[in-house]
C-alpha positions in Angstrom: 0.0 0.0 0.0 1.6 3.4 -0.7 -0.4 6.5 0.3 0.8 10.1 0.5 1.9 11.6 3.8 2.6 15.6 4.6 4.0 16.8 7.3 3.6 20.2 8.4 4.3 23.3 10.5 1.0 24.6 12.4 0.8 27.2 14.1 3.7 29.3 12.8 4.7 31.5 9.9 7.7 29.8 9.9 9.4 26.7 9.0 10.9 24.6 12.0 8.8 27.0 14.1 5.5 26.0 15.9 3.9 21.9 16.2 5.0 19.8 13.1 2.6 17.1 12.4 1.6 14.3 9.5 -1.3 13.9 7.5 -2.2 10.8 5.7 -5.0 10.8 3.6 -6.6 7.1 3.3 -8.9 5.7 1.1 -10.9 4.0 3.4 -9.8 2.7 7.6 -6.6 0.8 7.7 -6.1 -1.8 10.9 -6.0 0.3 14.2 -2.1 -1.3 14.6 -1.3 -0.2 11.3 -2.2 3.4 12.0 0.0 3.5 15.4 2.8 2.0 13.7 2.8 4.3 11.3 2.7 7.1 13.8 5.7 5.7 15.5 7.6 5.6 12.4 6.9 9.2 11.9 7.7 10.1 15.5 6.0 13.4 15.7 3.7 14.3 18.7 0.9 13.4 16.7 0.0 11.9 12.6 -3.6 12.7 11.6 -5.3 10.1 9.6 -8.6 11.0 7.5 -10.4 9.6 5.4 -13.2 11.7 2.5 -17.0 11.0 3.4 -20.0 12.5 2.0 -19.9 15.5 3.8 -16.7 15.9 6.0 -13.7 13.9 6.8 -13.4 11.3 9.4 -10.0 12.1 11.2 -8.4 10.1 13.9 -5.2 11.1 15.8 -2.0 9.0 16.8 0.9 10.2 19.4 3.7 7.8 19.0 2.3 5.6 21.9 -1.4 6.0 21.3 -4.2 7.3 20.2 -5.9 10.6 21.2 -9.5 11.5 21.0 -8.5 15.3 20.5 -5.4 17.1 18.4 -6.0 20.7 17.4 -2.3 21.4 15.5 -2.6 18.0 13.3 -6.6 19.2 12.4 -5.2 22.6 11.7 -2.6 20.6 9.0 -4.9 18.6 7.3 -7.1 21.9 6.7 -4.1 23.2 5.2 -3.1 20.3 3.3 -7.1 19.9 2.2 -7.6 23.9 1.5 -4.3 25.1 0.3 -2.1 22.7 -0.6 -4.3 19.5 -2.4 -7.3 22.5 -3.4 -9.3 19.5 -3.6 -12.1 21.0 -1.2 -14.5 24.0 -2.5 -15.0 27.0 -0.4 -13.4 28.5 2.9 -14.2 25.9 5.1 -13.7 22.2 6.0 -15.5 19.8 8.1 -14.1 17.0 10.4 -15.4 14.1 12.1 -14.2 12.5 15.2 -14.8 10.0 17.4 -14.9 11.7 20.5 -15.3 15.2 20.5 -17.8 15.1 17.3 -17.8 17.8 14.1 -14.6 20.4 13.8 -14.2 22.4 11.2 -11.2 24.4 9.6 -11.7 27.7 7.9 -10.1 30.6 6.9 -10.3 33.4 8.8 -8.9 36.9 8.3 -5.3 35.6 6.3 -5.2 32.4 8.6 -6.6 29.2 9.1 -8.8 28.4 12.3 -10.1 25.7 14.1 -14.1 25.6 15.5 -13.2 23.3 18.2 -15.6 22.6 21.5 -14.8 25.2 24.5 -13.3 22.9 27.8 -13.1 25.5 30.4 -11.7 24.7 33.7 -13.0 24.9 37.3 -10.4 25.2 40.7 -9.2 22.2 41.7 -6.7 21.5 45.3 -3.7 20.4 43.4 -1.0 22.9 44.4 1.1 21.1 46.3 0.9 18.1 43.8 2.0 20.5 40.9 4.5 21.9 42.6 6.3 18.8 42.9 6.2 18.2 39.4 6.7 21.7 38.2 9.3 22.7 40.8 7.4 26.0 41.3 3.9 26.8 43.0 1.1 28.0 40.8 -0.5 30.7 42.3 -4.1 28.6 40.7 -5.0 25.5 39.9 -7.9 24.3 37.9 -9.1 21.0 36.0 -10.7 20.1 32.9 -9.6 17.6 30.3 -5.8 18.7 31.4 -4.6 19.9 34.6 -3.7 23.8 34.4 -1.3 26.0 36.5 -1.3 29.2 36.3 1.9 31.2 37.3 2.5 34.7 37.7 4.7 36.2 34.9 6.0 34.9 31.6 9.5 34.3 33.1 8.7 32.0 35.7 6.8 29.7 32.7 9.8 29.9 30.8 12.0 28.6 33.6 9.8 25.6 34.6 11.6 22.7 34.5 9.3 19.4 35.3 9.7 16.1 36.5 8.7 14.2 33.7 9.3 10.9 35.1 7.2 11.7 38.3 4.6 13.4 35.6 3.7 9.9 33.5 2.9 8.1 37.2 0.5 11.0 38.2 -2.2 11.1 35.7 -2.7 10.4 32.2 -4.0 14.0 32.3 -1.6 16.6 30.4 -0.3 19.6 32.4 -1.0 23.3 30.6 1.0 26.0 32.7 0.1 29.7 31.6 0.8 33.0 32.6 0.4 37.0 31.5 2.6 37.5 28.5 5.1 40.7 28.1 4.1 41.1 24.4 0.6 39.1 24.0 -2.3 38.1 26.4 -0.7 34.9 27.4 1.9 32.7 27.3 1.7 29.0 27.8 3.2 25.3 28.0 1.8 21.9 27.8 3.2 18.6 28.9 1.7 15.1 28.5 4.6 12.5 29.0 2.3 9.7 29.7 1.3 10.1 25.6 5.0 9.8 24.7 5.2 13.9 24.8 7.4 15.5 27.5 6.5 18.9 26.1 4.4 19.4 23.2 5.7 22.4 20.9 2.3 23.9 20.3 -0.9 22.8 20.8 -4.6 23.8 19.9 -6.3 21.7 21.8 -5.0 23.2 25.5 -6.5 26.5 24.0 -9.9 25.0 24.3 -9.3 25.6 27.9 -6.6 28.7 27.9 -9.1 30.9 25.6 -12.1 30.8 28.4 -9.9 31.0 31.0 -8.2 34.3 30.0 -11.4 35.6 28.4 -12.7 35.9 31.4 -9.9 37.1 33.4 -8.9 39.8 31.0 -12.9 40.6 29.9 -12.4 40.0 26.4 -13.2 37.5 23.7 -10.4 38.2 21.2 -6.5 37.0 22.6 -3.6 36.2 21.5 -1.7 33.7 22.6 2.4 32.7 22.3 3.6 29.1 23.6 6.8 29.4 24.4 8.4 25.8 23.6 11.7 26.1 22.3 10.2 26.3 18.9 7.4 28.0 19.9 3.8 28.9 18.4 1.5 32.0 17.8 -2.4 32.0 18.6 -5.3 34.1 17.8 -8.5 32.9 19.6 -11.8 33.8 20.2 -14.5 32.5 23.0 -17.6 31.8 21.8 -19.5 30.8 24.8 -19.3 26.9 24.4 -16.9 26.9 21.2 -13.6 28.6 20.7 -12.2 29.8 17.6 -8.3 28.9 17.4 -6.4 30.6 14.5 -2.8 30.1 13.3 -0.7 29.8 9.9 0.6 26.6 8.7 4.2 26.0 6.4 4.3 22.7 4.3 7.7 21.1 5.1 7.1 17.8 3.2 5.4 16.0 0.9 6.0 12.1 0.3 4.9 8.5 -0.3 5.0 5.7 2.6 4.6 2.1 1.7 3.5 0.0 4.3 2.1 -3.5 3.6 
């Protein structure tokens, strides 16, 4: 079987900037194995795999250990590689179908690309002294929603957060966002989710489900802009929308090529 595979920069103007990921266009399922071999092979934080239907594309998302039910920077890529690279889909917008988290769509959106993905706000949770072991610094909050989230009081002390990985993968299988006020945009973030094969993932959409309500609400305002500040880093433009977020970002093509796999 050979089938063409992208990879590509999201969330980033720039090449060997922001969260690379695959795409692999199918033309119908492969076996469940097959998909997380090939995902190891490529040994990026996550390969998305979809597949055309009637209306949308059914999309499923591998880390190198496993599968996920939600990726925001590999759904962002396959827009791009759908919309801009392939032109194979009319209009501004396409649709995506998941398993868990149900339809997301990718559309343009003032010069970028975007992502209509479900809001996951967080409430307060009692875990400071757990995250401090990990992090090595006390939050000055801590909430909970699909990941655990710390925030911290200025963009340096994010920056200088150095965790205990190995500690990390035996507490949860939750990831860890930490966030703070940025110097030049709303908000600067991390994420970490070791027990998925990712110590820290470069950027990611899918912790912005929860960042974007969080600081809309603490700064009053719908529109933000967001900077994760991972060594290669990544740029954000979101939007709350009361129980969906808009999450906006460029993408660069890095690769295009052929896998054979039998």
């Amino acid at each position: 079987m050979r089938r063409p595979l992208y990879q590509v920069d999201a969330f980033t103007s720039q090449l060997f900037a922001g969260n690379p990921a695959a795409v692999c266009p199918l033309d119908e399922w492969i076996p469940e194995s097959l998909m997380q071999s090939i995902a190891a092979e490529n040994n990026l934080s996550e390969t998305a795999f979809i597949v055309a239907g009637s209306d949308a594309y059914a999309i499923r998302w591998f880390t190198p250990t496993s599968e996920i039910e939600l990726c925001g920077h590999a759904t962002l890529a396959s827009g791009y590689v759908l919309l801009d690279h392939l032109k194979c889909v009319e209009g501004d917008r396409v649709a995506f179908d998941s398993r868990e988290r149900g339809r997301l769509e990718v559309f343009r959106h003032g010069g970028r690309l975007a992502l209509d993905f479900p809001s996951l706000p967080a409430s307060p949770c009692d875990l400071s002294d757990t995250l401090e072991s990990l992090l090595g610094h006390r939050p000055v909050e801590t909430l909970e929603s699909t990941n655990y989230l710390a925030v911290y009081e200025n963009e340096a002390v994010v920056k200088a957060i150095r965790p205990d990985f190995e500690a990390m993968k035996q507490f949860a299988t939750h990831g860890v966002i930490i966030t703070a006020p940025g110097d030049d945009v709303d908000f600067v973030s991390r994420f970490f989710v070791p027990s998925f094969g990712i110590n820290e993932d470069p950027a990611t959409g899918a912790a912005h489900c929860t960042l974007t309500p969080y600081w809309a609400k603490r700064l009053g305002r719908r529109v933000l802009r967001g900077h994760q500040t991972s060594q290669r880093g990544g740029d954000f433009y979101c939007e709350d929308r009361g129980d969906r977020v808009t999450i906006a970002g460029d993408c660069r093509l890095y690769m295009e090529a052929e896998i054979e796999v039998e």
